[in-house]
N, CA, C and O atoms as a GROMACS GRO file, in nm:
protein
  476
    1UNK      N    1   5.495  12.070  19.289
    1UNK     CA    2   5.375  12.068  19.369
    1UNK      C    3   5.262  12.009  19.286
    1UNK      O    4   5.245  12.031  19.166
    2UNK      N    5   5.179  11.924  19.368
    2UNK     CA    6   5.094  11.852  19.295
    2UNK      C    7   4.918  11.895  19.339
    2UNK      O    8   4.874  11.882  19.453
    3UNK      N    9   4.840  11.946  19.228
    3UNK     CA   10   4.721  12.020  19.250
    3UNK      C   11   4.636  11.931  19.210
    3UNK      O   12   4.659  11.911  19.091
    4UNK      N   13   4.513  11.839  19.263
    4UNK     CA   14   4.356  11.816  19.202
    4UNK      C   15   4.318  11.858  19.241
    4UNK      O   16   4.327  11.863  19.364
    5UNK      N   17   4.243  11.926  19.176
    5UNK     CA   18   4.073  12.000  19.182
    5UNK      C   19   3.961  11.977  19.109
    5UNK      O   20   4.000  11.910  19.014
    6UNK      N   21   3.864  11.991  19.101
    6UNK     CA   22   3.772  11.954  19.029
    6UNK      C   23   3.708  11.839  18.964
    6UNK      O   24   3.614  11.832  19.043
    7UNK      N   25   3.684  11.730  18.869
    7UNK     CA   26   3.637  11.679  18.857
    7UNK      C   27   3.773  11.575  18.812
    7UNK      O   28   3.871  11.610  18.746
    8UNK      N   29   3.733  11.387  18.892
    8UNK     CA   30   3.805  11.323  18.889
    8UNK      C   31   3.756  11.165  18.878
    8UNK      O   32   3.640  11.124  18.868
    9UNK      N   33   3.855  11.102  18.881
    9UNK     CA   34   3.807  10.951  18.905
    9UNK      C   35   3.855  10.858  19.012
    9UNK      O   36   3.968  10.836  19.056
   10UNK      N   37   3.778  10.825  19.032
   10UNK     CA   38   3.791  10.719  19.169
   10UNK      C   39   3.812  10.549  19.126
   10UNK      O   40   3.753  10.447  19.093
   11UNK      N   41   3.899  10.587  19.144
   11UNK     CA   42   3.900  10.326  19.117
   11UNK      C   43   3.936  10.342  19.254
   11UNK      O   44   4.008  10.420  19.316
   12UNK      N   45   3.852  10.228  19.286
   12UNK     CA   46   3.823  10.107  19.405
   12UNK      C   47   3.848   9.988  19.372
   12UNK      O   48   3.797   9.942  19.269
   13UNK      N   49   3.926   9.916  19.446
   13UNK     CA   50   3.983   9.789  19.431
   13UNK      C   51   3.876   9.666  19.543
   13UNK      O   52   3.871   9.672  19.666
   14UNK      N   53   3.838   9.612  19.496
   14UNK     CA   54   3.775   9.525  19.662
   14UNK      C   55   3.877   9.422  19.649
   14UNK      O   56   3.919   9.392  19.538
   15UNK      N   57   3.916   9.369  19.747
   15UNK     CA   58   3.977   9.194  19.750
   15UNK      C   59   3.974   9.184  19.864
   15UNK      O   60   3.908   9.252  19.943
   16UNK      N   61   4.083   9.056  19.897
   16UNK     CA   62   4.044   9.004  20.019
   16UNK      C   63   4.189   9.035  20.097
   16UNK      O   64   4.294   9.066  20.042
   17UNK      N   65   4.164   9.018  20.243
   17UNK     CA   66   4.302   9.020  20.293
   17UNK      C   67   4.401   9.008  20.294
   17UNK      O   68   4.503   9.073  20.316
   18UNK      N   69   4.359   8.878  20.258
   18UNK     CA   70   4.515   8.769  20.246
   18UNK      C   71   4.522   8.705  20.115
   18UNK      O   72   4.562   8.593  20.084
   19UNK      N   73   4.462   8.822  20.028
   19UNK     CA   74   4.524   8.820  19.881
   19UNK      C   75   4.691   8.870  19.851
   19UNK      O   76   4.745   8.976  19.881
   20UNK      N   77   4.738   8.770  19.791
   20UNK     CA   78   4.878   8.812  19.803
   20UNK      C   79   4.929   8.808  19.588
   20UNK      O   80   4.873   8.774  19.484
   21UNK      N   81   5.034   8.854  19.621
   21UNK     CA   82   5.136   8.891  19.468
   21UNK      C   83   5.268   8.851  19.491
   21UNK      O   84   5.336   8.934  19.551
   22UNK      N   85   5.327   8.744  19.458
   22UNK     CA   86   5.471   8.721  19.463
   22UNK      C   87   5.478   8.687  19.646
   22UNK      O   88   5.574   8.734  19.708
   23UNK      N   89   5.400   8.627  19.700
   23UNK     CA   90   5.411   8.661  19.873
   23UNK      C   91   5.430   8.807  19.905
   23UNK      O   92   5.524   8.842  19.977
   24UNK      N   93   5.347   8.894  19.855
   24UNK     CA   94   5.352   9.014  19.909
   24UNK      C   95   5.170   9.082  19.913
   24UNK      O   96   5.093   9.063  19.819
   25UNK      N   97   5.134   9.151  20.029
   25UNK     CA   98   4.998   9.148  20.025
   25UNK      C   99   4.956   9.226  19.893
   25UNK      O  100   5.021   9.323  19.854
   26UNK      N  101   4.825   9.171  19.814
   26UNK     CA  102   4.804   9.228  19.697
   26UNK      C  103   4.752   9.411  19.727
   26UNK      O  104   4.758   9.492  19.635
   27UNK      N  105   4.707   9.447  19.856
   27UNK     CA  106   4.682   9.585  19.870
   27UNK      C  107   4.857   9.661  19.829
   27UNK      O  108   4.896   9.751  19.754
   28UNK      N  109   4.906   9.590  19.900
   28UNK     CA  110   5.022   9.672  19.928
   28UNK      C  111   5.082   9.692  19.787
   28UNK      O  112   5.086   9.795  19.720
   29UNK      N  113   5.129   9.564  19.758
   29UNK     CA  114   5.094   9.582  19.558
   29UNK      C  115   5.105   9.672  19.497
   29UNK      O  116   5.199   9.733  19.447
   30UNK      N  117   4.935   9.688  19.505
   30UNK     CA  118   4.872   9.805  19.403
   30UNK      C  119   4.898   9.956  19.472
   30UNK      O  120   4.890  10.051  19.394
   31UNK      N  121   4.917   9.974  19.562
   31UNK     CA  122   4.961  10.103  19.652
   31UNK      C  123   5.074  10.141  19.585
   31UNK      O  124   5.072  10.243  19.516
   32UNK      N  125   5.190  10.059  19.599
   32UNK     CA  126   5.341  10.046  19.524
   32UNK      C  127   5.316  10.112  19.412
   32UNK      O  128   5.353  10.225  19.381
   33UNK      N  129   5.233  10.015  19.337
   33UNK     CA  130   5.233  10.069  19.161
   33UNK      C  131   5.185  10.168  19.149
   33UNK      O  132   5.247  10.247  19.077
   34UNK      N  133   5.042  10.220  19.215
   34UNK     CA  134   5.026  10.327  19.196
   34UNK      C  135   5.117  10.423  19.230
   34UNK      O  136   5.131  10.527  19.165
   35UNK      N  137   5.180  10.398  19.328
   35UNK     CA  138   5.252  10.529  19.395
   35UNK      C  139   5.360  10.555  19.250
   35UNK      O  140   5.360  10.651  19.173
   36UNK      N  141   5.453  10.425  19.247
   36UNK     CA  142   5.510  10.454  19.100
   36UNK      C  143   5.465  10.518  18.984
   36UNK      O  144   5.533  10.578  18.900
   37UNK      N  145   5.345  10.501  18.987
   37UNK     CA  146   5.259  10.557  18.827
   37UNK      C  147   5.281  10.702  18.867
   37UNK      O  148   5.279  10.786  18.777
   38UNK      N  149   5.303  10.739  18.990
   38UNK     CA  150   5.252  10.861  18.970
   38UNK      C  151   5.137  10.940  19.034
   38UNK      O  152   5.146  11.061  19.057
   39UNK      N  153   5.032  10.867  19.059
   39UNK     CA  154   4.927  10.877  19.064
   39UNK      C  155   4.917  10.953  19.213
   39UNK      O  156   4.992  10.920  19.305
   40UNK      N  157   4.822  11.055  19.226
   40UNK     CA  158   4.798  11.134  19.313
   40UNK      C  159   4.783  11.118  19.453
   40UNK      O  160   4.818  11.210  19.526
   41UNK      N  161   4.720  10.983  19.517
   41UNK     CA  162   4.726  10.899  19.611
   41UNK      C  163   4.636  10.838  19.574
   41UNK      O  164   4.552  10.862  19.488
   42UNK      N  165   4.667  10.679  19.705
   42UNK     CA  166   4.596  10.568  19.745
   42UNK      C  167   4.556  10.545  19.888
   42UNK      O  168   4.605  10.622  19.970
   43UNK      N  169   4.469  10.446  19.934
   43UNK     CA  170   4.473  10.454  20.057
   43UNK      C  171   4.367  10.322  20.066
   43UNK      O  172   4.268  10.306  19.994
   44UNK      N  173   4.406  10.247  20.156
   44UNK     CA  174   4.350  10.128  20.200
   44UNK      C  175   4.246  10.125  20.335
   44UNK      O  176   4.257  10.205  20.428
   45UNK      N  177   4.162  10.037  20.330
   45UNK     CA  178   4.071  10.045  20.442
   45UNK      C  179   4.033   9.920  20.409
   45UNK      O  180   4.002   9.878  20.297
   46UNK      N  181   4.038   9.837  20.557
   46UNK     CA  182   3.995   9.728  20.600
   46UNK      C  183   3.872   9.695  20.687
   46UNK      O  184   3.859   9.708  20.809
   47UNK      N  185   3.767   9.641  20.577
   47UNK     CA  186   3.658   9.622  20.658
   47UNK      C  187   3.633   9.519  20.741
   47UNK      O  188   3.706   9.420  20.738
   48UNK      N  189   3.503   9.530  20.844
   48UNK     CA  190   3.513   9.459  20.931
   48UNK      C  191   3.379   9.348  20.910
   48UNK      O  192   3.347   9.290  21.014
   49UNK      N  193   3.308   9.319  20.801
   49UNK     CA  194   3.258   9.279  20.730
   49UNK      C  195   3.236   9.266  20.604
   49UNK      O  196   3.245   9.373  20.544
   50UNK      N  197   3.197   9.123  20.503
   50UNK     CA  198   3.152   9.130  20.403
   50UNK      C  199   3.155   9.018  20.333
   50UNK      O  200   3.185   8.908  20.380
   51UNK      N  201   3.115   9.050  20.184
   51UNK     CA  202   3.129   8.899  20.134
   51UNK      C  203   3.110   8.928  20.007
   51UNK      O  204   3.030   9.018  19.980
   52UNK      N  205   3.180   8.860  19.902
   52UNK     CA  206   3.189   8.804  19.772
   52UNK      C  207   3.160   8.750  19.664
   52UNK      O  208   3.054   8.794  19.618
   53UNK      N  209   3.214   8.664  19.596
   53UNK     CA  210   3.146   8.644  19.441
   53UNK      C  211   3.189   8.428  19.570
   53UNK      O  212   3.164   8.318  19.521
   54UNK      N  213   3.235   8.444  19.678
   54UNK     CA  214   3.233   8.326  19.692
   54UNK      C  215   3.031   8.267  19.784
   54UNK      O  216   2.959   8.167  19.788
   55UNK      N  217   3.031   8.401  19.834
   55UNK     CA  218   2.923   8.421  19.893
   55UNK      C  219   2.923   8.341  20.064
   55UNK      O  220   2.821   8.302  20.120
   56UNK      N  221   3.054   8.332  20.116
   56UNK     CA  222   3.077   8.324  20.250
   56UNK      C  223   3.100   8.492  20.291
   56UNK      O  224   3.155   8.590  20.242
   57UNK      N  225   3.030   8.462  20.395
   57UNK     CA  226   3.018   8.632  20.500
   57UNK      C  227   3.174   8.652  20.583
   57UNK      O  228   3.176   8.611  20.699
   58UNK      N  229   3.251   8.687  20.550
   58UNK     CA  230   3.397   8.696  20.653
   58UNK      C  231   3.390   8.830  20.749
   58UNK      O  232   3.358   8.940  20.702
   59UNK      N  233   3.426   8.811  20.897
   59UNK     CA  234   3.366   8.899  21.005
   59UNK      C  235   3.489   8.972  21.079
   59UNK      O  236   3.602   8.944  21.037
   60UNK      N  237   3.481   9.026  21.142
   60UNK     CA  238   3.601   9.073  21.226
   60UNK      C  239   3.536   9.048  21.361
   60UNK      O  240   3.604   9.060  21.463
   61UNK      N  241   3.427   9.020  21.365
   61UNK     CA  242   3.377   8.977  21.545
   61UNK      C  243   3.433   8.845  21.626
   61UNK      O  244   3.479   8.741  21.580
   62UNK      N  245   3.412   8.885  21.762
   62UNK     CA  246   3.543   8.785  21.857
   62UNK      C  247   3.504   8.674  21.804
   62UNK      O  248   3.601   8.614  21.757
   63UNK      N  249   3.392   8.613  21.790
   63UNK     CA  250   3.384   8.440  21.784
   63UNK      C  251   3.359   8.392  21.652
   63UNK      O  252   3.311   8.285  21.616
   64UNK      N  253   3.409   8.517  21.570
   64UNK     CA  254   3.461   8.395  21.409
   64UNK      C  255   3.586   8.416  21.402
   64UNK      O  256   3.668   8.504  21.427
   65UNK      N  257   3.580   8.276  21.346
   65UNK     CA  258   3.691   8.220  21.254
   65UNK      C  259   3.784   8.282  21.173
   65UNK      O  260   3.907   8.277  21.172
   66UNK      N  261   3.691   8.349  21.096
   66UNK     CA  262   3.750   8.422  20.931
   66UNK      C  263   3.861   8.591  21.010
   66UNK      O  264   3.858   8.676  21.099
   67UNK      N  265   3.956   8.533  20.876
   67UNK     CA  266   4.086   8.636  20.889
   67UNK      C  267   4.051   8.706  20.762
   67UNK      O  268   4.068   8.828  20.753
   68UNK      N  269   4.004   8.636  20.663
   68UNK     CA  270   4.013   8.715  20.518
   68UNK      C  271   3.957   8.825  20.498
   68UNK      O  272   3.892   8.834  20.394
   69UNK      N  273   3.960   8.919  20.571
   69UNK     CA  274   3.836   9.074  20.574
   69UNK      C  275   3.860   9.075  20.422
   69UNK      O  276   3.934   9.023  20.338
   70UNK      N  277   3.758   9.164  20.434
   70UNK     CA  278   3.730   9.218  20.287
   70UNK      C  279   3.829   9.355  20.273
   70UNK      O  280   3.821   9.429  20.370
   71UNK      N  281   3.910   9.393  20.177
   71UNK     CA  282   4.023   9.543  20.173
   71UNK      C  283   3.943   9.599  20.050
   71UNK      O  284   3.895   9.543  19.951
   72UNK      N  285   3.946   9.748  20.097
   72UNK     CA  286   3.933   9.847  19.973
   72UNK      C  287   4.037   9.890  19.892
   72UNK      O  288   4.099   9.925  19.993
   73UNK      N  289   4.104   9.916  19.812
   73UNK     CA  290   4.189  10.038  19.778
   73UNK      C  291   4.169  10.133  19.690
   73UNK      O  292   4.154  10.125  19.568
   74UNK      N  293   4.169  10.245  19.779
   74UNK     CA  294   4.084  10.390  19.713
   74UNK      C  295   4.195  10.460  19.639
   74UNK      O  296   4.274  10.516  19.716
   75UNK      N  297   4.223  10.474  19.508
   75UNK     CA  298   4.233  10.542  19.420
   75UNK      C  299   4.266  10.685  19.361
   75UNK      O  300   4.279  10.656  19.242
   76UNK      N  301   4.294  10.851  19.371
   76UNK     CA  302   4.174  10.892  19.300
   76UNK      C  303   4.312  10.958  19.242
   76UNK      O  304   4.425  10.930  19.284
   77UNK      N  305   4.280  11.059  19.128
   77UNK     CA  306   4.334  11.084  19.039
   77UNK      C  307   4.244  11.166  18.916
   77UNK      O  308   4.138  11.213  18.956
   78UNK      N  309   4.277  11.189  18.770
   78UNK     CA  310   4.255  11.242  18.665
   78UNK      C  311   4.199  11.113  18.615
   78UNK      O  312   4.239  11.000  18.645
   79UNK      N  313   4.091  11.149  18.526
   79UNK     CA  314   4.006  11.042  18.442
   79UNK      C  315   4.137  10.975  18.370
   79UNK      O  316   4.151  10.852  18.365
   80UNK      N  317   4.232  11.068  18.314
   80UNK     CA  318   4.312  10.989  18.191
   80UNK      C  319   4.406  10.895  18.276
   80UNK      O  320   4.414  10.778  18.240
   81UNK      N  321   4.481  10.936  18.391
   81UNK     CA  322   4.592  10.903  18.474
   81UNK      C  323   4.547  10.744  18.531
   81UNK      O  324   4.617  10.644  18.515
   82UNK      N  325   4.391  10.751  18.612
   82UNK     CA  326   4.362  10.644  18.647
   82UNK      C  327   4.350  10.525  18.549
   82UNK      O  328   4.391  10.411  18.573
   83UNK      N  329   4.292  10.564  18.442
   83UNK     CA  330   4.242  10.456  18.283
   83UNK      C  331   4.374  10.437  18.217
   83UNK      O  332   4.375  10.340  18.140
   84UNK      N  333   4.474  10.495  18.225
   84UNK     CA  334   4.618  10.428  18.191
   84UNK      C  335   4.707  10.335  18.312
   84UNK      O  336   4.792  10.249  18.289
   85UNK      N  337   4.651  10.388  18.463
   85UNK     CA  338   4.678  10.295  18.553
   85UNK      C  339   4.588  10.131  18.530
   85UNK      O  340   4.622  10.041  18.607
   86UNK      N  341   4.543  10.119  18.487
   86UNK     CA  342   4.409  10.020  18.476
   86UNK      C  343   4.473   9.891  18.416
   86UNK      O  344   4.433   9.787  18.469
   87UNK      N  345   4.541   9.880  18.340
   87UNK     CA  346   4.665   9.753  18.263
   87UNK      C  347   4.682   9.702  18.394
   87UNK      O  348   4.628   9.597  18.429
   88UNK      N  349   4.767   9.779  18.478
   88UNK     CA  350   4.846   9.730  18.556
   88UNK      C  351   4.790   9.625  18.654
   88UNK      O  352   4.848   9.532  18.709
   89UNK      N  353   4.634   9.672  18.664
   89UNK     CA  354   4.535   9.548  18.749
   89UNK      C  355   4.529   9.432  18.682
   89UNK      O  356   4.538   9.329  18.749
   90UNK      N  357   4.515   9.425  18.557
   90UNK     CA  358   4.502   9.288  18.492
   90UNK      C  359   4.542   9.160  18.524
   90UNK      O  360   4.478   9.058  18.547
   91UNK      N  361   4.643   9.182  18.520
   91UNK     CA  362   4.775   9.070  18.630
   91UNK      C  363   4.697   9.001  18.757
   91UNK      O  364   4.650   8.889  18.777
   92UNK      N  365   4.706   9.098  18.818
   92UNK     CA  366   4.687   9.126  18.980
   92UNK      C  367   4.564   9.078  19.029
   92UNK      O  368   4.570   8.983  19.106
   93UNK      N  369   4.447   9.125  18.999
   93UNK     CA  370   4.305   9.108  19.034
   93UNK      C  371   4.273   8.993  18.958
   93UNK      O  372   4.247   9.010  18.839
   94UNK      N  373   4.269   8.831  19.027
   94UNK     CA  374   4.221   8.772  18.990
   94UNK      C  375   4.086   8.738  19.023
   94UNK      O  376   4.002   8.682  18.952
   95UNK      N  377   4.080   8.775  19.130
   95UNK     CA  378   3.933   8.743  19.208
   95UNK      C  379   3.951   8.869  19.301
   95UNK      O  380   4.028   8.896  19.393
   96UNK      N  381   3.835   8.944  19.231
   96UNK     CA  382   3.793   9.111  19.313
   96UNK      C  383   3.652   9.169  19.238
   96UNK      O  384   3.569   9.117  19.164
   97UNK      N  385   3.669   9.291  19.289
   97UNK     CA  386   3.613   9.399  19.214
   97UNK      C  387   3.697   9.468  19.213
   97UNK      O  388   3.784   9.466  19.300
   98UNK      N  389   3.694   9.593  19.063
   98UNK     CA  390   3.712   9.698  18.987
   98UNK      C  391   3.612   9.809  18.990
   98UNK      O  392   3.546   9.824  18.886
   99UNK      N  393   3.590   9.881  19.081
   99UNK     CA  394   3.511   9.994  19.010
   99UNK      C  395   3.548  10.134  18.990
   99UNK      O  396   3.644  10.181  19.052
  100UNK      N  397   3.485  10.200  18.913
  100UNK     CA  398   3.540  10.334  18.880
  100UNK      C  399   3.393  10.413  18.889
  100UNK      O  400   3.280  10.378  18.854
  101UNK      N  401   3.471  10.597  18.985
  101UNK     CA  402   3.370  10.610  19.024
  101UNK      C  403   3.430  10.762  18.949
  101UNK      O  404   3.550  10.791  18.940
  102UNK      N  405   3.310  10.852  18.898
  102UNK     CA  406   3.367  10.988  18.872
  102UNK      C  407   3.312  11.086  19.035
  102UNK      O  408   3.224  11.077  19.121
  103UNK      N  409   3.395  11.149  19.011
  103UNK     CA  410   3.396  11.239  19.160
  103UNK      C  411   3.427  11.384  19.114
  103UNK      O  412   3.447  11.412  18.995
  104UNK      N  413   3.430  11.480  19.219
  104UNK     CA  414   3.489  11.594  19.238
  104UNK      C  415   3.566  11.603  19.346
  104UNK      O  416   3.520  11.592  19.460
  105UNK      N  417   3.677  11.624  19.324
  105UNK     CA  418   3.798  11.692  19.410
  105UNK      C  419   3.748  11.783  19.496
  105UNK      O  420   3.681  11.862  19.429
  106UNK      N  421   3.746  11.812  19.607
  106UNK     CA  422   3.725  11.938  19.648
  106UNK      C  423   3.870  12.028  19.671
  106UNK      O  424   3.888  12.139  19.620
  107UNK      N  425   3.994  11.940  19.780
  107UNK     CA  426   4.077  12.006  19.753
  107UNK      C  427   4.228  11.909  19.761
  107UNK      O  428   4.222  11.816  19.842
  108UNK      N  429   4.303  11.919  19.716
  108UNK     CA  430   4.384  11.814  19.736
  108UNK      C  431   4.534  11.926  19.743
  108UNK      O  432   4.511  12.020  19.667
  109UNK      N  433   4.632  11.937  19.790
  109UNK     CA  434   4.750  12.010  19.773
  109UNK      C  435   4.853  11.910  19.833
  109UNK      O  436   4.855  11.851  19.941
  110UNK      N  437   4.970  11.908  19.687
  110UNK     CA  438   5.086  11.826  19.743
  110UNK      C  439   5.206  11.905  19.848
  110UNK      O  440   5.192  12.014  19.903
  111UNK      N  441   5.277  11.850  19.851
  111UNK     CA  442   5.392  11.930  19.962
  111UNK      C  443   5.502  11.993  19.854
  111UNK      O  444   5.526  11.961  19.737
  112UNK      N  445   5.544  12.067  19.916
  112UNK     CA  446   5.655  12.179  19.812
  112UNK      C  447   5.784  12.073  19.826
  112UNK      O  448   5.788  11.957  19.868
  113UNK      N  449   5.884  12.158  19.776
  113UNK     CA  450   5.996  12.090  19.776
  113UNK      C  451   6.076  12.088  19.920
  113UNK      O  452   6.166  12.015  19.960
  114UNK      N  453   6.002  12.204  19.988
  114UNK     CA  454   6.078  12.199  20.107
  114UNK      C  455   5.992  12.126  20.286
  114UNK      O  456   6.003  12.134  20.408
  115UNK      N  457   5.903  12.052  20.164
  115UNK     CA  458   5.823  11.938  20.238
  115UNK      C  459   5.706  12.052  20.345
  115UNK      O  460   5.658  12.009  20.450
  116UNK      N  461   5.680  12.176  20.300
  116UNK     CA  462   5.550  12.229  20.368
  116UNK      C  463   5.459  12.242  20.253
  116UNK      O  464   5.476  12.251  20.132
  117UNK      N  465   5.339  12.241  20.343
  117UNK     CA  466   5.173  12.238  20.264
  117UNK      C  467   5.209  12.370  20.184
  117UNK      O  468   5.300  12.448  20.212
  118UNK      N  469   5.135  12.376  20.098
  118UNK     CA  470   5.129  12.470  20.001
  118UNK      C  471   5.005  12.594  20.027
  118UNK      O  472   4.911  12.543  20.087
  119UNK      N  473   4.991  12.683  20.009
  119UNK     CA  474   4.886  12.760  20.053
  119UNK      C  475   4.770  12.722  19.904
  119UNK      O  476   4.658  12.772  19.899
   0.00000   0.00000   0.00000
């Protein structure tokens, strides 16, 4: 069973949509690896506006063009767990943001072995 509580860290990934790794989307990627690391969870969110270090605005409204939304991928974890996950972006993030945010957990509970919530 897997417990955070209390005080933690947040990495946020920004990129773009149709950032890809090997032809595979770069969110999905870093989800993978993290999930491999270990790491407590991830979770993606696709915005419906924004813009970049290119400084074009990409939209999700009916009469543009642009597909490339802007993607988050939220992070969170132990200060040490996330900062040893952090190599693994190097590769990957060629054109993004990186940020790291400290937080508090309020409550997080993993599933038992017999796949129910934990009290």
């Amino acid at each position: 069973m897997t417990r955070l509580t209390g005080r933690a860290l947040r990495l946020t990934v920004l990129v773009g949509e149709n950032d890809t790794w090997h032809h595979r989307p770069l969110y999905s990627e870093i989800v993978h690896r993290a999930h491999a690391a270990g790491l407590a969870g991830a979770s993606v969110f696709r915005g419906i506006e924004g813009f970049g270090a290119s400084s074009l605005v990409h939209t999700a409204r009916l009469l543009s063009l642009s597909e490339d939304l802007p993607v988050a991928i939220v992070v969170v974890d132990t200060e040490e767990r996330v900062r040893a996950f952090l190599p693994q972006l190097d590769p990957l993030v060629t054109e993004g943001l990186v940020l790291l945010d400290e937080c508090e957990v309020v409550r997080y509970l993993g599933r038992d072995a017999a796949g129910e919530e934990s009290p």
